[in-house]
VEXDO-944565 format. One record per residue (C-alpha): x, y, z; residue number from 1; residue in three letters. Coordinates in Angstrom, 2 decimals, always signed. Each point is the difference from the previous one (the first is absolute). Last residue first. Layout:
BEGIN
@x X	y Y	z Z	nr NUM	rest ala $
...
//
This chain:
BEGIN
@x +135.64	y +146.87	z +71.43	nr 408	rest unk $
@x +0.42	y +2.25	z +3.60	nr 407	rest unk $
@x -2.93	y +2.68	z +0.29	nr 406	rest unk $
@x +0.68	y +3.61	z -1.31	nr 405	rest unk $
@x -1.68	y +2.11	z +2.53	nr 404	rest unk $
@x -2.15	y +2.73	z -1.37	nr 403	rest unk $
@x -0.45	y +3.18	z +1.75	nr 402	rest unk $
@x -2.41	y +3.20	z -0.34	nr 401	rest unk $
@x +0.77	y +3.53	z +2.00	nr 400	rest unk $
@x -1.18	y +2.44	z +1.39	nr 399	rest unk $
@x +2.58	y +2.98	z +1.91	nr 398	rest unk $
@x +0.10	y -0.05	z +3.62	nr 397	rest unk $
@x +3.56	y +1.58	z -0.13	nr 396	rest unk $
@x +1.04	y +1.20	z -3.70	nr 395	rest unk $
@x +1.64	y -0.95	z -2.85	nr 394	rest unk $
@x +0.71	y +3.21	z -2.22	nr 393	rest unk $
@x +2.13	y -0.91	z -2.28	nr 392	rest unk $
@x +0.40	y -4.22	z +0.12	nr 391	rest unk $
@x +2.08	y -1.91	z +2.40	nr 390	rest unk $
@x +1.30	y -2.79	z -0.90	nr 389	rest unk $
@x +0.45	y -3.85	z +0.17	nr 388	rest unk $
@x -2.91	y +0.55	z +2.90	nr 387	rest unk $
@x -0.15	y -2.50	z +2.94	nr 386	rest unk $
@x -3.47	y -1.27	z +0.67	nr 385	rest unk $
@x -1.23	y -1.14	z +3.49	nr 384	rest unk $
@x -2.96	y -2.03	z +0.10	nr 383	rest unk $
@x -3.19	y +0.95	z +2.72	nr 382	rest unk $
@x -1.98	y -3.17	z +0.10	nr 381	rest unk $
@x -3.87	y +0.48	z +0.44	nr 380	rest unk $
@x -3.15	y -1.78	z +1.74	nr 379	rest unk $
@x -3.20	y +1.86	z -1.09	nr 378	rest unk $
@x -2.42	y +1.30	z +2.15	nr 377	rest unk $
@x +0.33	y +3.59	z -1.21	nr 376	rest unk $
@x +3.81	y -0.29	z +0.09	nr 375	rest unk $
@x +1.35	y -2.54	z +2.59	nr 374	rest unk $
@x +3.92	y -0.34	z +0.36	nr 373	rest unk $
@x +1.66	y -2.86	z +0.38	nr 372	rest unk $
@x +3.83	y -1.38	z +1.83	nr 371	rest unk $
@x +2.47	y -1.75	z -1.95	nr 370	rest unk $
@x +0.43	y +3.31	z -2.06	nr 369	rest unk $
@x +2.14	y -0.65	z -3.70	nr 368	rest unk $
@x +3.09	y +1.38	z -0.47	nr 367	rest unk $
@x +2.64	y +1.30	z -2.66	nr 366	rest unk $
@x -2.63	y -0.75	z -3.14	nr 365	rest unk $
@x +2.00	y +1.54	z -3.06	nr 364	rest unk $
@x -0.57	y +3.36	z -2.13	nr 363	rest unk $
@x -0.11	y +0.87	z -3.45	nr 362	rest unk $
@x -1.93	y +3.39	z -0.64	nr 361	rest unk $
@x -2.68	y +1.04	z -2.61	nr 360	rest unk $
@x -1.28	y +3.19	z -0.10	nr 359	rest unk $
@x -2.97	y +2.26	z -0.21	nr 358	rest unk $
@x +0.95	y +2.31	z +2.77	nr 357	rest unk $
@x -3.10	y +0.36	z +2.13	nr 356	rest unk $
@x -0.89	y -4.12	z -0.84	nr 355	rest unk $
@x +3.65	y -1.22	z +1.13	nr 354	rest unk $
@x +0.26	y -3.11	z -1.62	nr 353	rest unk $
@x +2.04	y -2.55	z +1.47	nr 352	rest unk $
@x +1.24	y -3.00	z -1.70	nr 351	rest unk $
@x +1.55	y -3.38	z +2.55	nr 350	rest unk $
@x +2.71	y -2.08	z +0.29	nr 349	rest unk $
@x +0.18	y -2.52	z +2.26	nr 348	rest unk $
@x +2.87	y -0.42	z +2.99	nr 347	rest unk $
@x -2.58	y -0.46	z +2.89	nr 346	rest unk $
@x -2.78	y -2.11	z -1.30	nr 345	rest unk $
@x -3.72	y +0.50	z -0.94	nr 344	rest unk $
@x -2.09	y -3.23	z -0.41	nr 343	rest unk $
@x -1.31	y -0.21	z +3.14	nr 342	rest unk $
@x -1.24	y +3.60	z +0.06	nr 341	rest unk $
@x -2.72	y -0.83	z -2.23	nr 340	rest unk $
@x -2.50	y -1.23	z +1.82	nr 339	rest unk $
@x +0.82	y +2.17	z +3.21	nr 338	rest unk $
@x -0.47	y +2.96	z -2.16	nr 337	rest unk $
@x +1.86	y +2.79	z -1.48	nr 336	rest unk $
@x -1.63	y +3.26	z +1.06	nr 335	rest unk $
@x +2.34	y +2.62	z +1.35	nr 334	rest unk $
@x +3.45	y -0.74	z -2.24	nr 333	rest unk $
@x +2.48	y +1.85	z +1.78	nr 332	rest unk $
@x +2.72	y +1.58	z -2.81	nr 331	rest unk $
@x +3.68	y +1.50	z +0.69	nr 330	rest unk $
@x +0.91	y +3.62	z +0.68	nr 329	rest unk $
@x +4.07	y +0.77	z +1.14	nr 328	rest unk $
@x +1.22	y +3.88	z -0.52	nr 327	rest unk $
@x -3.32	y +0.51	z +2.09	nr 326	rest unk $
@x +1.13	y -1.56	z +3.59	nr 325	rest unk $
@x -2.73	y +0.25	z +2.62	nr 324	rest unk $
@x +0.39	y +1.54	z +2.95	nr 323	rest unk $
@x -2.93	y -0.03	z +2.14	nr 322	rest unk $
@x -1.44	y +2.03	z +3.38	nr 321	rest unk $
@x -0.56	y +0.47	z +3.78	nr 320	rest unk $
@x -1.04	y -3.94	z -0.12	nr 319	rest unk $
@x -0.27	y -0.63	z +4.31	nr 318	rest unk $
@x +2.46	y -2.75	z +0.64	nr 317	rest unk $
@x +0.76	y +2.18	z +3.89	nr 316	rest unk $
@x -2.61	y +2.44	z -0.13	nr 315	rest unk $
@x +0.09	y +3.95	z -1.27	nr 314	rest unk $
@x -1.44	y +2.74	z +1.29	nr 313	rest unk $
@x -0.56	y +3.16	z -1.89	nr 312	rest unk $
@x +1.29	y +3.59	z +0.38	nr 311	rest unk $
@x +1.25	y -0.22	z -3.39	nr 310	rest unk $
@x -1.59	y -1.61	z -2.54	nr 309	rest unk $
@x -0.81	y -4.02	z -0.74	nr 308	rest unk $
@x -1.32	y -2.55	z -2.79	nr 307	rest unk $
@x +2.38	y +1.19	z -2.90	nr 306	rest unk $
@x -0.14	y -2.22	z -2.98	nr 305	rest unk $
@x +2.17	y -0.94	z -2.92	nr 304	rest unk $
@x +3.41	y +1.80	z +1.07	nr 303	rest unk $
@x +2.40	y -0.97	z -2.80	nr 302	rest unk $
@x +2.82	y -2.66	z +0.26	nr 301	rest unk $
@x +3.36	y +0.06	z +0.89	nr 300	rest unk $
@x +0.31	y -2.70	z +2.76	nr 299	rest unk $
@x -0.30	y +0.03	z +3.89	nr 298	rest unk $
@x -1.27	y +3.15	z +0.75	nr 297	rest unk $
@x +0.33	y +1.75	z +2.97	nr 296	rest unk $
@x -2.28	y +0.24	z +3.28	nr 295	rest unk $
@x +1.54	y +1.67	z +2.44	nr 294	rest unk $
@x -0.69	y -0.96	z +3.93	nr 293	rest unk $
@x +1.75	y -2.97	z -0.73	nr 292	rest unk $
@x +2.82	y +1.51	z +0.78	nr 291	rest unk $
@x -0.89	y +1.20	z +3.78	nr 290	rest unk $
@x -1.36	y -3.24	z +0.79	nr 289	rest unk $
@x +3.16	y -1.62	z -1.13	nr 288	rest unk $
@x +1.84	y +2.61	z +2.12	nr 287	rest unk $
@x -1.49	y -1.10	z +2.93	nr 286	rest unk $
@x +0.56	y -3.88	z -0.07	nr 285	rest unk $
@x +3.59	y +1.23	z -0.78	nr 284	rest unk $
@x +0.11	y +1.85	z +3.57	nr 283	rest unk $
@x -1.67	y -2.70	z +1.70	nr 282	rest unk $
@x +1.96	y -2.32	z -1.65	nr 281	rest unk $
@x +3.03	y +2.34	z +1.45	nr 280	rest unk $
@x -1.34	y +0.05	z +3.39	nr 279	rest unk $
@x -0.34	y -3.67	z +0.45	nr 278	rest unk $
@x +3.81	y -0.71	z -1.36	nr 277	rest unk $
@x +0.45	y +2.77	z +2.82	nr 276	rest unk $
@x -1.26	y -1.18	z +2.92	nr 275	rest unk $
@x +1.58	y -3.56	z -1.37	nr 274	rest unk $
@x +3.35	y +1.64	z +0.69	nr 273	rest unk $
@x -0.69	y +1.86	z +3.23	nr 272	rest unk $
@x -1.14	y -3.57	z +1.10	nr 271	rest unk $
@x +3.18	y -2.30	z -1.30	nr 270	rest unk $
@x +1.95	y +2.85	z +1.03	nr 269	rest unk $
@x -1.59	y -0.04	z +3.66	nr 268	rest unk $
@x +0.20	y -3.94	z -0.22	nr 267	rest unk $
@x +4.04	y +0.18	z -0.68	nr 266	rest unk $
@x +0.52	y +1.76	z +3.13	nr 265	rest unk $
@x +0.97	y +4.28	z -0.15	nr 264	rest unk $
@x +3.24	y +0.92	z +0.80	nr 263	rest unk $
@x +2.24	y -1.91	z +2.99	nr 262	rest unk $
@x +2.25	y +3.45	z +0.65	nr 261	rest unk $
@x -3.32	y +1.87	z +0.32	nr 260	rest unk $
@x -1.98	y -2.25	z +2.18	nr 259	rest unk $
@x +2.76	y +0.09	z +2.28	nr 258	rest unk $
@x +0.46	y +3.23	z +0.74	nr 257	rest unk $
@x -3.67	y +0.62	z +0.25	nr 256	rest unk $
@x +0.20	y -2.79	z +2.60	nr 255	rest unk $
@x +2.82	y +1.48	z +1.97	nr 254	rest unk $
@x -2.24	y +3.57	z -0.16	nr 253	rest unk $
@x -2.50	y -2.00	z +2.04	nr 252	rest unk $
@x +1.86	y -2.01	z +2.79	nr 251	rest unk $
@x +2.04	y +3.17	z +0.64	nr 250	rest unk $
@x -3.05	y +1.86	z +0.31	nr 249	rest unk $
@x -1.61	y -3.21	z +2.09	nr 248	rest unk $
@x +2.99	y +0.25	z +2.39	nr 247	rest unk $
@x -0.22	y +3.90	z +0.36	nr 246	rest unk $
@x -4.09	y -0.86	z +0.83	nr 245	rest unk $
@x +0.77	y -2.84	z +3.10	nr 244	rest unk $
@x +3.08	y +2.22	z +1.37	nr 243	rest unk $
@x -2.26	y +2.93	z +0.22	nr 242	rest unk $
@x -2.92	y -2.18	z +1.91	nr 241	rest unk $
@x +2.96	y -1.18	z +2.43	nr 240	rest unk $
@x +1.10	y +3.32	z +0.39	nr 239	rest unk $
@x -4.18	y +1.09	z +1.09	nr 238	rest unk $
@x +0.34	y -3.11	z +2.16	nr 237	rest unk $
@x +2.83	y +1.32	z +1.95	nr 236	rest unk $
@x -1.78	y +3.54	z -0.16	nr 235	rest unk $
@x -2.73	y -1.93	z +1.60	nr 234	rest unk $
@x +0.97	y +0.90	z +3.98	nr 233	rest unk $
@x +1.48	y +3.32	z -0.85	nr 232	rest unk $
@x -3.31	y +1.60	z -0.98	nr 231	rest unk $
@x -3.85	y -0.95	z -1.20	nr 230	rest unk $
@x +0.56	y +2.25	z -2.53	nr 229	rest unk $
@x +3.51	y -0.61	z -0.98	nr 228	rest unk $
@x -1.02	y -3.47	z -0.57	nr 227	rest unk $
@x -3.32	y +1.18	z -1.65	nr 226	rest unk $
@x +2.70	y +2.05	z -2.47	nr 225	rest unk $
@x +2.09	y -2.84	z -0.33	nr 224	rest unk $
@x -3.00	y -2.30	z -0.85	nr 223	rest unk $
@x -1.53	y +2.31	z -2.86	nr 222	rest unk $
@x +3.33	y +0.40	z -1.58	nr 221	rest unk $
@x +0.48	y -3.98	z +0.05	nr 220	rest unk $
@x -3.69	y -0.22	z -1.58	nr 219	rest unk $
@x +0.90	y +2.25	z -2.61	nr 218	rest unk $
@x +3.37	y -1.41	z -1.16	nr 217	rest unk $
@x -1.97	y -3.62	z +0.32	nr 216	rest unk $
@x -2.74	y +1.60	z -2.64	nr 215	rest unk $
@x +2.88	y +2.01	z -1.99	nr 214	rest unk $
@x +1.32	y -3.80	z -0.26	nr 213	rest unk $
@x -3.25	y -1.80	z -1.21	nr 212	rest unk $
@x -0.84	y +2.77	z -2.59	nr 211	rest unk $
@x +3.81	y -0.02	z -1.57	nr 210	rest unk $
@x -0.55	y -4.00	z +0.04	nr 209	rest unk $
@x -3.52	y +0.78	z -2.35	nr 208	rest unk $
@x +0.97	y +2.32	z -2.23	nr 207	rest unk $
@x +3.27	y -2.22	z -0.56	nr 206	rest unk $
@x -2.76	y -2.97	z -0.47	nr 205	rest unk $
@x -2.24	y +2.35	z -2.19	nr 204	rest unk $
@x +3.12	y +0.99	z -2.49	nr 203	rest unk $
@x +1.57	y -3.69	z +0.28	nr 202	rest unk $
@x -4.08	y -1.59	z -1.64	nr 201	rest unk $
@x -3.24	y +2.11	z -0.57	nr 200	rest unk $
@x +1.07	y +3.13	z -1.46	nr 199	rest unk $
@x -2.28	y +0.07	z -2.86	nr 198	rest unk $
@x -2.77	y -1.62	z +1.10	nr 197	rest unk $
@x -2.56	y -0.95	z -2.84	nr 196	rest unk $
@x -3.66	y -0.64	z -0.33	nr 195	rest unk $
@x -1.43	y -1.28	z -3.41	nr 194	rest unk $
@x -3.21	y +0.78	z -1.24	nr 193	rest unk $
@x -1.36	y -1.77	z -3.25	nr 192	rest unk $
@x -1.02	y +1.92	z -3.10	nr 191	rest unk $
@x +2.56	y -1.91	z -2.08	nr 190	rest unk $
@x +1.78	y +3.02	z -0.87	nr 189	rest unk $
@x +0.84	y +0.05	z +4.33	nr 188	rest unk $
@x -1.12	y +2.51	z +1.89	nr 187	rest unk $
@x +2.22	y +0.19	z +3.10	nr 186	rest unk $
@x -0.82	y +0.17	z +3.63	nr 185	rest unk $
@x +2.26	y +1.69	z +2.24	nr 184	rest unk $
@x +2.01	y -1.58	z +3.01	nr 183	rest unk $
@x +1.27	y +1.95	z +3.22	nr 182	rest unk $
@x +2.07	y -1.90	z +1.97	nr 181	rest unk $
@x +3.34	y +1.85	z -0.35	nr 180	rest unk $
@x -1.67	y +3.08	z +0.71	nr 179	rest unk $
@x -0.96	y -1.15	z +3.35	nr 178	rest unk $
@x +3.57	y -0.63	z +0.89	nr 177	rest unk $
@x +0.86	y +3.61	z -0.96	nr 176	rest unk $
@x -2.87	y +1.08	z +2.65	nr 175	rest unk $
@x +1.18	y -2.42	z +3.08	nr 174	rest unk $
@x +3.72	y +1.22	z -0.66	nr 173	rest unk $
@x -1.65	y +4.16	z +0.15	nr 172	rest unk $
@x -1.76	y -1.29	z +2.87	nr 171	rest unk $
@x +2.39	y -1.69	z +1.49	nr 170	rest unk $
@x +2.64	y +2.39	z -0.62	nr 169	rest unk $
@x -2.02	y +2.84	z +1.55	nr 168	rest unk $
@x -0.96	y -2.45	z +3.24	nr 167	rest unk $
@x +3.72	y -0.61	z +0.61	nr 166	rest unk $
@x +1.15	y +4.19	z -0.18	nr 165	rest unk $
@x -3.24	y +0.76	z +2.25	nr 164	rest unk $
@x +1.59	y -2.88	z +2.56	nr 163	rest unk $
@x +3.49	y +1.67	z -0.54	nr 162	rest unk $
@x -1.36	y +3.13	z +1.02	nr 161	rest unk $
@x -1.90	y -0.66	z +3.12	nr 160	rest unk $
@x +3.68	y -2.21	z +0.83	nr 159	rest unk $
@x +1.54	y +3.74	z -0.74	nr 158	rest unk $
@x -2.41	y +1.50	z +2.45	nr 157	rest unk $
@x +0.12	y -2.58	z +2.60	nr 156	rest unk $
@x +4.06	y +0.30	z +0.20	nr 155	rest unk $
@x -0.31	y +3.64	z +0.11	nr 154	rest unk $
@x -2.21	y +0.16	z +2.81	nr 153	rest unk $
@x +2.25	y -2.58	z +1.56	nr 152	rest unk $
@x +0.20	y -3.17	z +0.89	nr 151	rest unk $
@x +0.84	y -2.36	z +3.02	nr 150	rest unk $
@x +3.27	y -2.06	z +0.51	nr 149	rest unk $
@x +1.89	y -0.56	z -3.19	nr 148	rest unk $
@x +0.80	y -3.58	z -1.79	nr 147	rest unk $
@x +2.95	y -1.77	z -0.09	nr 146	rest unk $
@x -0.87	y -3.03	z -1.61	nr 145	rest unk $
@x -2.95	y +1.00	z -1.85	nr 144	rest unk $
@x +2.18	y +3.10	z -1.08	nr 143	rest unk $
@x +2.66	y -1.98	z -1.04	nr 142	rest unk $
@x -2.06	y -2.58	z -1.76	nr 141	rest unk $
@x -2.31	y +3.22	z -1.80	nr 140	rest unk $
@x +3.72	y +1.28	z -1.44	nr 139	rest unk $
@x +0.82	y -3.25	z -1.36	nr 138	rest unk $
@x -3.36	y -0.27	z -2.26	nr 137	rest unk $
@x +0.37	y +3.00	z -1.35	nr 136	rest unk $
@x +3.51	y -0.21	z -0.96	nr 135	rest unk $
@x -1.44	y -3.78	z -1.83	nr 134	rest unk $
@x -2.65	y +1.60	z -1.62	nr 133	rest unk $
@x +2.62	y +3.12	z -1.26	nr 132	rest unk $
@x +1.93	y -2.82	z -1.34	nr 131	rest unk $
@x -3.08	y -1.58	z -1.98	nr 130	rest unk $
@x -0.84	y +2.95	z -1.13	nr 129	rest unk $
@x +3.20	y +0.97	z -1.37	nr 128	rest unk $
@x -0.03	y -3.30	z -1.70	nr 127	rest unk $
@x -3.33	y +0.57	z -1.25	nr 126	rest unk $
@x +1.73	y +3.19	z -1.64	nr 125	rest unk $
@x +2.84	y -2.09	z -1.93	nr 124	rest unk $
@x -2.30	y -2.66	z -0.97	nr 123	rest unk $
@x -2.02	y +3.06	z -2.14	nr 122	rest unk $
@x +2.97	y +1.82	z -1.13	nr 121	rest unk $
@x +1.55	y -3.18	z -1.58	nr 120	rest unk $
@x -2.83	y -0.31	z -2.06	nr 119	rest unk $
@x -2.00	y -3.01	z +0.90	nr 118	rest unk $
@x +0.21	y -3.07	z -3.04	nr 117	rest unk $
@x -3.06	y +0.63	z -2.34	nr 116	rest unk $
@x -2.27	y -3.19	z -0.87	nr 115	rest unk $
@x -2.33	y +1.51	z +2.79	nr 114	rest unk $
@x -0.08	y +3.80	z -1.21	nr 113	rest unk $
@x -0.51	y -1.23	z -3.72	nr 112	rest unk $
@x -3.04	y -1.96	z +0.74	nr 111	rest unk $
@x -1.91	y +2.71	z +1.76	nr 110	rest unk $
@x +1.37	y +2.20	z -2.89	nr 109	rest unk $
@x -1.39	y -2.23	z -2.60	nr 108	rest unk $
@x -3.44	y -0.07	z +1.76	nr 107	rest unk $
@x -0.07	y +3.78	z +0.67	nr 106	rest unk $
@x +0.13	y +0.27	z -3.62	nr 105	rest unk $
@x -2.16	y -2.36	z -1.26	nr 104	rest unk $
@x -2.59	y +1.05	z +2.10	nr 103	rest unk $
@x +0.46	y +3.41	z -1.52	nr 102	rest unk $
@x -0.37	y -1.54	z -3.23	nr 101	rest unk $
@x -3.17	y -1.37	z +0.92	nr 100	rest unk $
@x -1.48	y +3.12	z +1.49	nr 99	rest unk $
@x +1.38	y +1.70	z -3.64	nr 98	rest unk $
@x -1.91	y -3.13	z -2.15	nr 97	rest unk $
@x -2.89	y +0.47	z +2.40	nr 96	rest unk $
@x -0.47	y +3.82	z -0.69	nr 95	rest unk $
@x +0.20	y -0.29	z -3.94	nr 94	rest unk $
@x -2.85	y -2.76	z +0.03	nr 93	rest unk $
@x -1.94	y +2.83	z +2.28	nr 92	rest unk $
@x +0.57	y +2.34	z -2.66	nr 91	rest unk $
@x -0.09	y -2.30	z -3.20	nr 90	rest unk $
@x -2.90	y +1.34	z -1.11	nr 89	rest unk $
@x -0.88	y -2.53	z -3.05	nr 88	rest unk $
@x +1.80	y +0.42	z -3.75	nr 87	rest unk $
@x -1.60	y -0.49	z -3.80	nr 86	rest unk $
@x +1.75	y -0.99	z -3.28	nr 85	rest unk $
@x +3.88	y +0.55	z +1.07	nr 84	rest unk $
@x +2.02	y -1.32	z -3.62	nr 83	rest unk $
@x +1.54	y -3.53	z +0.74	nr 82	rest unk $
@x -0.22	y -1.64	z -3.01	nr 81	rest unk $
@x -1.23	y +2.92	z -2.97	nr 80	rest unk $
@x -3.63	y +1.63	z -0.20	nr 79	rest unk $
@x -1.75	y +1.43	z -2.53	nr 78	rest unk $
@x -3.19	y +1.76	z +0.84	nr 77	rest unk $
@x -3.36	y -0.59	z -1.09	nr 76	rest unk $
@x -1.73	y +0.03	z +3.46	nr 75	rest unk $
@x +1.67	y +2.74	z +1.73	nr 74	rest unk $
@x +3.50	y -0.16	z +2.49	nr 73	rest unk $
@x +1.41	y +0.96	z +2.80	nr 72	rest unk $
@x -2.66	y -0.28	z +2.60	nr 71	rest unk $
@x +1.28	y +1.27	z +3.66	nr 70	rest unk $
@x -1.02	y -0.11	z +3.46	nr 69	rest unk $
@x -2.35	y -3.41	z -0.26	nr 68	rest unk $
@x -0.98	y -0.44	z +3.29	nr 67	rest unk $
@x +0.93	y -3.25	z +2.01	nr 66	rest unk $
@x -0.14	y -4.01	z -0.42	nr 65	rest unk $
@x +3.20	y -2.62	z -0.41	nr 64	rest unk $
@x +0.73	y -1.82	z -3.31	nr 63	rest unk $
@x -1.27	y +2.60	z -2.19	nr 62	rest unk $
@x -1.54	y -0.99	z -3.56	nr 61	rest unk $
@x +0.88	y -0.29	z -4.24	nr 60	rest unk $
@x -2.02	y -1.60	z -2.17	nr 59	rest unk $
@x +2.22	y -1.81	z -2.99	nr 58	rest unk $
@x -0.64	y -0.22	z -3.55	nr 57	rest unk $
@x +2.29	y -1.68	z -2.42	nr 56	rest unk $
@x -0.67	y -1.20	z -2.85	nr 55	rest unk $
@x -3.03	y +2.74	z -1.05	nr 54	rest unk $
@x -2.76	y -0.49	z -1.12	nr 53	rest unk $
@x -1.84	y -0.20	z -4.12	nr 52	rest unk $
@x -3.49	y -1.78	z -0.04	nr 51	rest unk $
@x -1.16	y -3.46	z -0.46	nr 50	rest unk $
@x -2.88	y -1.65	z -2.31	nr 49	rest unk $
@x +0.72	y -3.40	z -0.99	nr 48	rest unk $
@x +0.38	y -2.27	z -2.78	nr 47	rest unk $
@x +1.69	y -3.63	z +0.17	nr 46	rest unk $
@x +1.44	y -1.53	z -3.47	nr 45	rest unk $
@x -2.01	y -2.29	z -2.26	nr 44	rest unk $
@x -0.76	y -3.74	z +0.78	nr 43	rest unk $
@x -3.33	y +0.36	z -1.47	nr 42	rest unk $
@x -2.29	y -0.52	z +2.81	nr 41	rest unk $
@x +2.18	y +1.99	z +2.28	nr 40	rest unk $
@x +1.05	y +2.52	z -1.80	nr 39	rest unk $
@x -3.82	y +0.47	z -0.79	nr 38	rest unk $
@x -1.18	y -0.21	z +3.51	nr 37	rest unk $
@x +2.67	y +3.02	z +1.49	nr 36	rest unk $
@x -3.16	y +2.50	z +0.59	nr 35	rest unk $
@x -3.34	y -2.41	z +0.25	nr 34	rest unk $
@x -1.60	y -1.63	z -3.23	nr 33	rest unk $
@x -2.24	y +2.01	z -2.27	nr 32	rest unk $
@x -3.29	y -2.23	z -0.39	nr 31	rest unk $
@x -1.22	y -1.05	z -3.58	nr 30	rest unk $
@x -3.40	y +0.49	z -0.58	nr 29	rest unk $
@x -1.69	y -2.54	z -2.32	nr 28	rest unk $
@x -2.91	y +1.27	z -1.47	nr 27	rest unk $
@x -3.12	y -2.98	z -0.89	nr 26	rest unk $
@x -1.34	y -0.44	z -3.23	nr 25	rest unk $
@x -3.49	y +1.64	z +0.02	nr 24	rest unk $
@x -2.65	y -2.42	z -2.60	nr 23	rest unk $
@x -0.45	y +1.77	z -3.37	nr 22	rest unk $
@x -4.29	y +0.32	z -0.57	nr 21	rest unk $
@x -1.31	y -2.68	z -1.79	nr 20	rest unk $
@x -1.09	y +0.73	z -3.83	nr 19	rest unk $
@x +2.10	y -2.29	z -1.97	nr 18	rest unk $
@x +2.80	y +0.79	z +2.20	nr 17	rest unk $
@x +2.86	y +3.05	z +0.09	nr 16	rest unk $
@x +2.42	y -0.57	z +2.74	nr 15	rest unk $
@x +1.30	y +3.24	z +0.77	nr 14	rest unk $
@x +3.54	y -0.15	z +1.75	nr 13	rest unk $
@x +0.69	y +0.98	z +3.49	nr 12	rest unk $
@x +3.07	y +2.30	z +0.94	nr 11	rest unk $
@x +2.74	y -1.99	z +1.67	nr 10	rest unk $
@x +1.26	y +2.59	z +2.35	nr 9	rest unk $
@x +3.78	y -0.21	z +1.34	nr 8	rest unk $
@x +1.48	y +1.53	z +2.75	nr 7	rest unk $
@x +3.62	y +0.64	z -0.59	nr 6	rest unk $
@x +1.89	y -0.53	z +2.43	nr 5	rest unk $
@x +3.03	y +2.89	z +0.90	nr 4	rest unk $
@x +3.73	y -0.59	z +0.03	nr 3	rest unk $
@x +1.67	y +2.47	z +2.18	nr 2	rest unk $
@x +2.97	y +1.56	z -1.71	nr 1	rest unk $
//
């Protein structure tokens, strides 16, 4: 394959003379020039040293970070597209995909209940309400207007009562509207913090009017009972104060009435409906994370290299091992030069000879590298030979010799 100089050595002739001693005639040495030179001088094809690799070899990595749970595979195993090669813990990834779907969930509903039209149950009872408002209401006029001289034990007792009765729903009105302002912070995939209120919007503003009327319902019980207190002379204003908290019943269950038959306003939709566009990215965004917590393989191939075990952590990019595909070798030349490179082209054919095997294969150059390498100070061009055929026994990282045919 490799054509070889010869050097030559003129051996000195013995000049016999009429009794002089022969005179030294001078040894020319020949030089052997650098690998490629002779091709080059002469015109001939372009030599090279390459080896036998793969077509296709790919290093495979995470795209987010954690501890490898599970390694499927050993170095020297065939793999086909989409086989599971190594897996992370996925138990916190697990616990934000089912946070996310619950957000999901409560989302949707939220949305649901305002796009709903009230169930005929629902406006029938806020009618009642309304109607026993407006009894309630009637009955403190009359007894403003006509009210009773003086009080009684009784009559202090049960106005004691009533104001323990106002302060209870308060409270337990003051407590529910609490609830409704409570936020949480949640972790988004990003990393970032996000904090949401849940009930923010008609469920805090009914939480809210039902606070302001069992406030009115407890002052009015507070001022009957100083009325009857301080006796006849302020049970007139003690009416008055009962008159003042019927009205703002009525004026309370009216509303609730109201706000049922009219449904929920186009911006509430418009906001329950982006809360949950937002909730299902988050809930995608989650389950991305979760997938790509397996590592699979992309093509059939053979595992070249393992770099990681179990137990281990792995980076995002971080090379946790290769595939490379044996069913397809090809040639990398590894030392032609920069002076011969130029004369190389994509598309011509070339003979291999595969030194272990002793044989002789056509190929053709597929690619040449725009970019050098340096080997032992010397500036190289890696060229990419494509084998006719594959001979018995061809091997990965086997030696090889290649001539390029040059273009007549």
């Amino acid at each position: 394959m490799r054509r070889r100089w010869i050097v030559i050595v003129l051996v000195a002739t013995t000049l016999v003379g009429c009794g002089r001693s022969p005179a030294p005639t001078p040894t020319p040495v020949v030089t052997a020039p650098p690998p490629g030179a002779e091709g080059r001088l002469s015109g001939g094809p372009v030599t090279a040293s390459g080896r036998v690799v793969p077509a296709h070899q790919v290093d495979v990595s995470f795209a987010i970070s954690g501890l490898i749970r599970m390694v499927a595979v050993a170095r020297g195993d065939e793999v086909q597209a989409g086989d599971v090669l190594l897996t992370l813990d996925t138990e916190l990834l697990e616990a934000r995909v089912t946070q996310a779907e619950a957000q999901v969930a409560a989302a949707q509903a939220e949305l649901a209940r305002l796009k709903a039209a009230p169930r005929p149950e629902e406006i029938a009872a806020a009618e009642a309400q309304v109607e026993a408002a407006q009894a309630e209401l009637a009955q403190a006029v009359a007894q403003r207007d006509q009210p009773d001289v003086g009080a009684t034990e009784a009559e202090v007792a049960a106005a004691q009562a009533q104001v323990a009765a106002t302060m209870a729903d308060r409270k337990e009105a003051e407590g529910f509207h609490d609830e409704t302002m409570k936020c949480v912070n949640v972790d988004l995939p990003s990393g970032e913090s996000k904090k949401i209120c849940p009930a923010l919007g008609p469920i805090e503003e009914q939480a809210r009017y039902k606070l302001h009327a069992a406030s009115e319902a407890q002052t009015a019980a507070q001022a009957e009972l100083d009325a009857l207190l301080a006796g006849a002379d302020a049970e007139v204003r003690a009416a008055q104060a009962g008159v003042w908290a019927a009205a703002a019943h009525q004026d309370a269950a009216q509303a609730q009435l109201d706000t049922l038959r009219a449904g929920a306003i186009a911006e509430e939709v418009a906001a329950a409906e982006a809360r949950v566009s937002q909730a299902q990215a988050a809930l995608a965004a989650a389950r991305v994370a979760l997938d790509q917590a397996t590592l699979r393989a992309p093509l059939a191939a053979t595992v070249a290299s393992l770099e990681v075990s179990s137990g281990e952590a792995a980076m995002p990019g971080q090379v946790v091992l290769t595939l490379a595909d044996l069913d397809h070798l090809q040639v990398e030349t590894t030392d032609l030069s920069e002076r011969d490179v130029d004369r190389v082209r994509v598309g011509q054919p070339a003979t291999v000879y595969v030194e272990p095997l002793d044989v002789e294969v056509g190929g053709r150059v597929v690619r040449i590298a725009s970019q050098a390498t340096m080997v032992g100070g010397d500036v190289m061009y890696p060229v990419v030979i494509e084998l006719e055929e594959r001979p018995p026994g061809l091997r990965w990282g086997m030696r090889v010799e290649v001539e390029v045919v040059l273009d007549s």
